[in-house]
Structure formats: structure tokens, C-alpha cells
N, C-alpha and C positions, 0 to 999 in steps of 0.2 A: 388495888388489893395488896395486902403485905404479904412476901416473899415467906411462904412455910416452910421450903428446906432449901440449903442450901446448895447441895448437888446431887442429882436424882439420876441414877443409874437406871437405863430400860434394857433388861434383857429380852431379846427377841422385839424384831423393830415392822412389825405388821401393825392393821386395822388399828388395834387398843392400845400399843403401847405408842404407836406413832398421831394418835388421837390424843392424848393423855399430852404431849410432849406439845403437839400444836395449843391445845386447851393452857398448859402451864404457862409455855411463853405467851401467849395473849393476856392472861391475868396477872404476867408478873410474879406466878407463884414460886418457880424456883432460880437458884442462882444462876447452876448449869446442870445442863440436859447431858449425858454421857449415854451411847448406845454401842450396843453389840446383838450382830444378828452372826447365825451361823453360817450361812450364804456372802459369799463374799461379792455378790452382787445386787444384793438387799442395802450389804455393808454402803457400799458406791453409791446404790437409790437416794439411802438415806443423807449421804451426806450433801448430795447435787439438791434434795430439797433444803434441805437446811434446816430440818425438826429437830436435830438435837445438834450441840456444838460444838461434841468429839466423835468419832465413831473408831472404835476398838477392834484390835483382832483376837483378841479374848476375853472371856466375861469375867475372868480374874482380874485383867486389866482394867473394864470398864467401872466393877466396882470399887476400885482403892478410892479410899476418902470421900465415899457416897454416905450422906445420912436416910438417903432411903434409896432401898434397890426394890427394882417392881421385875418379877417372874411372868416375863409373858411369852411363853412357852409352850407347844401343846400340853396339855396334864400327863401325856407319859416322859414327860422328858425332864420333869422338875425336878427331879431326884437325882441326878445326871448334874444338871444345873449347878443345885444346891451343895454336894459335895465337892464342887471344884471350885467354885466362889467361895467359900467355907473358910479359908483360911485367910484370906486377902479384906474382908468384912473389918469393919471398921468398929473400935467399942462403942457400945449405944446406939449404931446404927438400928435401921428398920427396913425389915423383910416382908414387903408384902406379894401374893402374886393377885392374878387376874383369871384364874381357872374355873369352871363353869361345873367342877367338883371338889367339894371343900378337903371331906374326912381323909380320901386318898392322897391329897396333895398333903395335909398336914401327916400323914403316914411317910412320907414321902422325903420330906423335906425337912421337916423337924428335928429327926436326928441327926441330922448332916452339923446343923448351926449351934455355935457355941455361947458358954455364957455371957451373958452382956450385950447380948443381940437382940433386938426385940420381933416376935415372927409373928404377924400380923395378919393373917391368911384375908383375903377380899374378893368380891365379884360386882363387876361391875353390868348388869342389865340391860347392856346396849350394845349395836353391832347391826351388822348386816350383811347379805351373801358376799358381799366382794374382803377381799384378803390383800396382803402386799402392803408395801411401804406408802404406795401411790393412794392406796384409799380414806387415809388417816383424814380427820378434818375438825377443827375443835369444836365445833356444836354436838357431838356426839354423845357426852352425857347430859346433855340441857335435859331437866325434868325427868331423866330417867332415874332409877333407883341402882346403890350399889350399895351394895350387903358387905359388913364387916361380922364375920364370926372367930374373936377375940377365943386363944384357948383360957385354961383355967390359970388364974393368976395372970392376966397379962396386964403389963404398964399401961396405966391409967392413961399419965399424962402422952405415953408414945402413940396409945387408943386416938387421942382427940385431939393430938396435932395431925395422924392423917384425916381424918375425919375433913378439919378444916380443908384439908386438902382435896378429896372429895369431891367437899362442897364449891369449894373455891374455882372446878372447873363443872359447875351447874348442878352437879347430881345432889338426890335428895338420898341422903344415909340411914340405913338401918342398921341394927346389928341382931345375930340370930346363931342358935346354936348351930355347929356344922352338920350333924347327921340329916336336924330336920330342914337345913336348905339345902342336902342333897333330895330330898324327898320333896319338899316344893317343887326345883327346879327341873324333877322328872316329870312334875306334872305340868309347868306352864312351860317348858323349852323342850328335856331328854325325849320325851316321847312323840311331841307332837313333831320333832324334826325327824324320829324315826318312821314315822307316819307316813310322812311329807314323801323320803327316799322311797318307802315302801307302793308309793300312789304314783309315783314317777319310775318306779322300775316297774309296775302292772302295765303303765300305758305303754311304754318300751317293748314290751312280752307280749303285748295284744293285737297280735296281726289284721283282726277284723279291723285296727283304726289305724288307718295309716300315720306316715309320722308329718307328712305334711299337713292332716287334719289336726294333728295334736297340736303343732304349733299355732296354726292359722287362726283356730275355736279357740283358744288358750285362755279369752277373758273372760271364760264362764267360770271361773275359777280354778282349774289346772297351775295358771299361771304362775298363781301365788305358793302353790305347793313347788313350783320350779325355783322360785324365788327362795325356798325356803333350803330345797335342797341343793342349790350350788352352794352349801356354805362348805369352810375348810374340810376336805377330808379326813387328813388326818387329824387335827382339830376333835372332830363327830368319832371316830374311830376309838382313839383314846378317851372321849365322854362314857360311849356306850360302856366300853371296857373296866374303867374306874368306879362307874355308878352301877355296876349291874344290875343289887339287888333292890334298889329302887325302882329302876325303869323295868324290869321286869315286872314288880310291882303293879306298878298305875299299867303297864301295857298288859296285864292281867284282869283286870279291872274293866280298861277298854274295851280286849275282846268279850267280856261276859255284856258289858253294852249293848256292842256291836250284837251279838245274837239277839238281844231281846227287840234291836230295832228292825233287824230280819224277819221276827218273827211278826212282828206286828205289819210289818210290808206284805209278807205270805198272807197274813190272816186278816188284812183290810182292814186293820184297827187304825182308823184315822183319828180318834178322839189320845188314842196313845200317843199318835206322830204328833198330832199339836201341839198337844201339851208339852212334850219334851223340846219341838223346835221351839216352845215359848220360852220356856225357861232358859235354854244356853243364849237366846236372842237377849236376855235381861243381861247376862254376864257380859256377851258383846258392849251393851249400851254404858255397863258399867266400869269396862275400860276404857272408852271414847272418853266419860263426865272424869272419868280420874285421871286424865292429861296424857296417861299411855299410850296412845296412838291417836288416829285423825280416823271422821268418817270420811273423807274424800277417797274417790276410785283408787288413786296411786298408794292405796294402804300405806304411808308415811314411806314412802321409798324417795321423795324430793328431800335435799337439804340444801340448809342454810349456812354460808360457811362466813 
């Protein structure tokens, strides 16, 4: 596959950007990989793997002479980020991040960067509870979906050379306005991971079930909600905070659900419970046939590296 940029700057060197960095060097997509984490023993992680080809002690540094620099940073810290890399940006280069909140980040970030910069906000639909430099692996966006929400007036052609890029490490590209993939992503991620914490802090607080029952039963499905909630804290912290009025939203939504399936639990209406377990059992079936996940036990937690 031919080389789409020449030197790709990753700030913050976890999961996605050291995913991203493994994915490029296996296609050949960039010249060089340059990284800067703010742990300077992230810094060391990264460089004893070898996913990127320089590692930096400042993210001023890492981006001189980068034609694309990727923000993988919690979403409260991109602002931080983007006005100290600000001035060291290269002309023409391009600014994308990796944030799981678009409108805040481009709130964020956007006025930090100067003309001639191309800011290219992106989210990339894949991951998993583990974190750090050690979890990166380049099949991580095979088949997954990453969202580009391009603002108004943004370069065409800077558009569709990430794109290629992308593509180039498996993912299937969409692009979408930022507000309403903040409000997507409340419903199919922001919410269901607050969910998840909220069902793993009940069983915590429930003295009647002990915690070695909690662990032991776990494959009744607990499990998965553990799985769901060890992802990054601060990560989840900064989501909730950035997207408020969205996930307040859909978790508005949820709990008027939630009462209605209460009430039909109270009041024996079994013709209600089915119906409803029929219909989200179709949405399941139609993420499995759209390549999103696997029916097998281990709900897609194996990979292939």
C-alpha cells in the first residue's frame, strides 16, 4: 500500500494512538512515526516496543515537520495540547484527534491552530478496556467504523488523504456532522458505559451478594458490564463531562424505559416483556450480520495481531 504521509506525529502514546502507529507501519502508510506521551515512562514503553521511530519530550517537539499530527489525549486535555503545539505546526500540515466527543473538542482546539493548518476532528469506533502503550495492536480497526466530521469549509483534498489513511489501516470511513455524532455516540457508547459503571457500583454496594459471588457467577452476564467498565477513567470522566447534554439526554430516555419495563414486571404484563426483549434481540442480530461484533461467548474480546 503507498505511503499517505510522510511523518505522523501521535500525541499521547496509549491503546489508539499506539494501535494506529502499529497499523501504519505494517501497511507502509507512513514515512515516520514520531510520539510524545506525557509520562515519561509511557515515553520508555513506547520506545523499547518500537511503534513509533522517535519518542519526544515535548509535543512541540514531536510535531516539527509532521504532515499530520493525531491528538490522542483524554478530550479534557486537547486544549492544553493544541495551544502548545500551535506554534511548532508545520504549513499545510493536518490536525486530526481521536476523541469520543467531537463539538467540545473542536471548541477546544480550533482556536488554538493557525492559518494554513488543516483541523480535521475524527473518531475512530474501536477499543477496548485495557489502556497503556502495551495494549496497541494493528488489527484494531479492521472493519470497524471511524467517523470524520469535517467543519465548514474544510480542504477537500486534506479530507481524502486522511481518509485514505483511515482506510489504509482497515477501518470503513464515514463522515457526519459533529453535534449529531455527539448524540449517536451517547447512544451506542456515552451511555451504555455509564450504565455499565452504574451496574458494577450497585453490585459493589449490595451487601446481600458477596463479592466473591460477584466474581465467581460473573458469566451470567455481569461480566461484560466489568469489561465494559474497566475502560480509562479519566478517559470516561472527561466523555461524561464534554458530552453532558447528550448523555443526559438518551439517559433520560433510558430511565423513562426503564420505569415502563418496571412496571410491566409489577403488573405481569408478559406480552410487553416479549415484545420489547423481541425487538432489541433484532438490533443485537443486526450488529453480528453487519460485521460489528461476533456471536461467539468471548463477545469479540480475542484478537488477531
Amino acid at each position: 500500500m503507498a505511503q499517505v504521509f510522510e511523518r505522523v506525529a501521535l500525541i499521547g502514546l496509549g491503546l489508539i494512538a499506539g494501535s494506529m502507529a502499529h497499523a501504519m507501519k505494517r501497511h507502509k502508510l507512513a514515512g515516520h512515526v514520531a510520539g510524545f506521551a506525557r509520562s515519561a515512562e509511557t515515553r520508555r514503553a513506547a520506545a523499547e516496543i518500537g511503534f513509533v521511530d522517535s519518542v519526544h519530550d515535548s509535543a512541540a517537539e514531536a510535531v516539527k515537520g509532521a504532515d499530520l499530527v493525531v491528538l490522542a489525549v483524554p478530550v479534557g486535555a486537547m486544549g492544553a495540547v493544541a495551544e502548545e503545539i500551535a506554534p511548532h505546526l508545520a504549513p499545510g500540515a493536518t490536525v486530526t484527534d481521536v476523541g469520543s466527543v467531537k463539538q467540545a473538542v473542536i471548541d477546544a482546539v480550533g482556536p488554538h491552530l493557525p492559518d494554513g493548518v488543516h483541523f480535521i476532528p475524527s473518531h475512530p469506533l474501536a477499543g477496548t478496556e485495557h489502556s497503556g502503550p502495551y495494549s496497541g495492536f494493528a488489527t484494531l480497526f479492521e472493519n470497524r467504523w471511524w467517523l470524520i466530521t469535517p467543519l465548514d469549509g474544510a480542504d477537500e483534498a486534506a479530507t481524502a488523504r486522511l481518509r485514505r489513511l483511515f482506510e489504509g489501516v482497515g477501518a470503513q470511513v464515514d463522515e457526519m456532522e459533529p453535534g449529531h455524532h455527539d448524540l449517536v455516540l451517547a447512544v451506542v457508547s456515552h451511555t451504555p458505559h455509564l450504565i455499565a459503571y452504574t451496574m458494577v457500583g450497585v453490585a459493589d454496594h449490595l451487601r446481600r451478594v458477596s463479592q466473591s459471588e460477584v466474581i465467581k457467577y460473573s458469566a451470567s452476564g455481569f461480566r461484560d458490564f466489568t469489561r465494559i467498565a474497566a475502560s480509562d477513567p479519566t478517559m470516561w470522566r472527561d466523555v461524561f463531562l464534554t458530552n453532558k447534554e447528550a448523555t443526559l439526554d438518551i439517559l433520560g430516555r433510558f430511565t423513562e424505559e426503564l420505569f415502563v419495563l418496571q412496571r410491566a414486571i409489577r403488573m405481569g404484563d408478559g406480552d410487553h416483556l416479549y415484545e420489547y426483549f423481541t425487538r432489541t434481540r433484532a438490533i443485537r442480530r443486526g450488529i453480528i450480520e453487519a460485521g460489528q461484533d461476533t456471536d461467539a461467548p468471548d463477545f469479540g474480546r480475542a484478537r488477531k495481531d
